[in-house]
C-alpha positions, 0 to 999 in steps of 0.5 A: 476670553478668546478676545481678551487674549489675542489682544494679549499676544498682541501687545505681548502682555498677560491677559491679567493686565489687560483686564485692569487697563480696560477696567480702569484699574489704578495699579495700571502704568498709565502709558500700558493703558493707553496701549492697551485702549488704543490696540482695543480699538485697532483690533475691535476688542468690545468686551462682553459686558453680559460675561463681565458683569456675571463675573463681577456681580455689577454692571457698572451702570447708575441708572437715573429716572425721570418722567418725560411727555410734552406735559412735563417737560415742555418744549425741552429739559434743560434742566436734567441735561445740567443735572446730569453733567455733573453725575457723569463728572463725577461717575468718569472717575470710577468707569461707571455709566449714567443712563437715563431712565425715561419714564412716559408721562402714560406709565405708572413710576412705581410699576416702571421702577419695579421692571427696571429693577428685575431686570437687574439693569444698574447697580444703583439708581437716582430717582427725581420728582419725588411724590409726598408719599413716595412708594418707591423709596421703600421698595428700594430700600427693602431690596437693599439697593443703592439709591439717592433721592433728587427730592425730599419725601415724608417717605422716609427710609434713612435714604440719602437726598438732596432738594432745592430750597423751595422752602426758602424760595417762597419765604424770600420771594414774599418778602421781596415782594410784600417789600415793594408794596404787594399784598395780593401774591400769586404762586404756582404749585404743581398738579400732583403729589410732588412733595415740592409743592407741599414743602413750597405752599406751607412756606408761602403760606407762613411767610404770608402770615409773618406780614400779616396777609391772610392766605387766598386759595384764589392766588395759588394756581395749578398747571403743567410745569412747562412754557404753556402752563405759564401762559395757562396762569397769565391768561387766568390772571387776566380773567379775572377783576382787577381788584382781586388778580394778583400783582406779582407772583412767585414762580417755582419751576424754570421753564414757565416764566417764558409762557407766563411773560407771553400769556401777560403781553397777550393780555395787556399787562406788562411783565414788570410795570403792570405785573411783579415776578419773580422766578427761576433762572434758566437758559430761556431767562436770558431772553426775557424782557424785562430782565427777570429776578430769579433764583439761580443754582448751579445744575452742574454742582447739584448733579455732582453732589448727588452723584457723591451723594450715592457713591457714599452709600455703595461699599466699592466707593464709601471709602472714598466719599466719606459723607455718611447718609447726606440728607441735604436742602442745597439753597438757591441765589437770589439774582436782582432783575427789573421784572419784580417792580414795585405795585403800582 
């Protein structure tokens, strides 16, 4: 309080004003809260956000969990930094923080989501990489705290989450692929309990189905989603005759199109001449060569979307973002590249 006031008497405004400048308070004259910030600053007035929190009951923080490791994440998310682009976007209009939430690949989710939350660290939270059966969504939604699923779950809580259209990725991608004479299709699935694999495998299988191609366990390969796990697959392939090895293939995840390219020049086959894919764009794509066929969304737009998503839900900003409980599959565009030839 001491703080608050010097910088009052100093600008020689009351101490009531200061507070809604430095609070983002939109009854604010707009030249006062620049005066306000900028004597802030010269004066070295931080706020004692422990006090200000206990005063509001919030922290003003939105805490956004992700699993990381070297088995998650590769060489380096690109994806996550674009996600959270646009949250933060969305959050700077209201003086809300994101602060990412990075759990070990060596820690349990639901045990680290249970400290965060005794610890009171956010008023609300954005979880990814939901499992098929989730227990984090309940445990939030029995403590009646605001979240947003990236993901969807067989969970169901009536909470609020957007996923990507996996589901219409594996449809188009056979299609596509079955167009241009392939028959033997292979896909990547993940390793464990992500619900995007589940949501992916049972489209491909069906849209197998609607061209008449039997389903084969042998062309559905499990790794890491990262660079190595796509060179892992290429090398699998390659090991194995030729008259059973896939012909093109089907990729989920963005990053491993670059180890699978590599895993396949390494092995003698020739991304699209020898061999058919089709994937997910990402920075690294852009260096691909041949140019690859992918599947392209706008990460920005995504994290604006869950981040409208959830304020939708906090009664301080329903009033503003009227959108009920969104419950939403965002699709991707197909971008035309040379690497999905057809069978030779």
């Amino acid at each position: 309080m001491k703080g608050i006031r010097r910088l009052a008497q100093h600008l020689d405004i009351s101490i009531g004003t200061v507070s809604r400048a430095l609070n983002g308070k939109p009854d604010v004259n707009e030249k006062t809260r620049q005066r306000v910030l900028e004597a802030a600053a010269e004066l070295g007035y931080v706020p004692n956000q422990a006090g200000r929190s206990l005063r509001k009951g919030t922290t003003g923080v939105v805490g956004f969990m992700m699993q990381t490791g070297a088995q998650i994440t590769g060489e380096g998310d690109v994806f996550f930094m674009s996600v959270f682009d646009g949250v933060q976007t969305v959050f700077a209009r209201h003086q809300l923080d994101l602060v990412a939430l990075l759990c070990s690949s060596e820690e349990d989710p639901d045990d680290y989501l249970q400290r965060i939350v005794a610890r009171g660290f956010a008023d609300a939270l954005i979880i990814s990489a939901t499992k098929r059966v989730d227990p984090r969504i309940e445990f939030l939604a029995n403590r009646n705290i605001p979240f947003v699923a990236l993901g969807r779950s067989e969970t169901d809580a009536g909470q609020p989450w957007l996923d990507l259209d996996f589901a219409g990725m594996a449809t188009m991608g056979v299609d596509r692929l079955v167009a241009k004479g392939h028959r033997r299709i292979g896909v990547f699935v993940p390793h464990d309990e992500l619900n995007l694999g589940f949501v992916f495998l049972e489209s491909y299988r069906k849209a197998l189905a609607a061209h008449g191609i039997p389903f084969d366990p042998a062309l559905v390969f499990r790794a890491y989603p990262n660079e190595r796990g796509g060179h892992q697959i290429a090398q699998s392939i390659a090991s194995m005759s030729k008259d059973q090895r896939p012909t093109g293939f089907v990729l989920t995840n963005e990053v491993m199109s670059v180890g699978l390219y590599r895993g396949l020049y390494d092995s003698g086959l020739e991304p699209g001449r020898d061999f058919a894919i089709i994937g997910r764009d990402s920075p690294h794509a852009h260096y691909l060569t041949p140019k690859l066929t992918c599947f392209r969304i706008s990460l920005r737009d995504l994290g604006i979307a869950l981040a409208e998503a959830l304020l939708a839900t906090m009664p301080a900003y329903a009033d503003q973002y009227r959108l009920g409980v969104v419950r939403r599959v965002v699709p991707m565009q197909l971008v035309e590249g040379d690497s999905d030839a057809p069978v030779r």
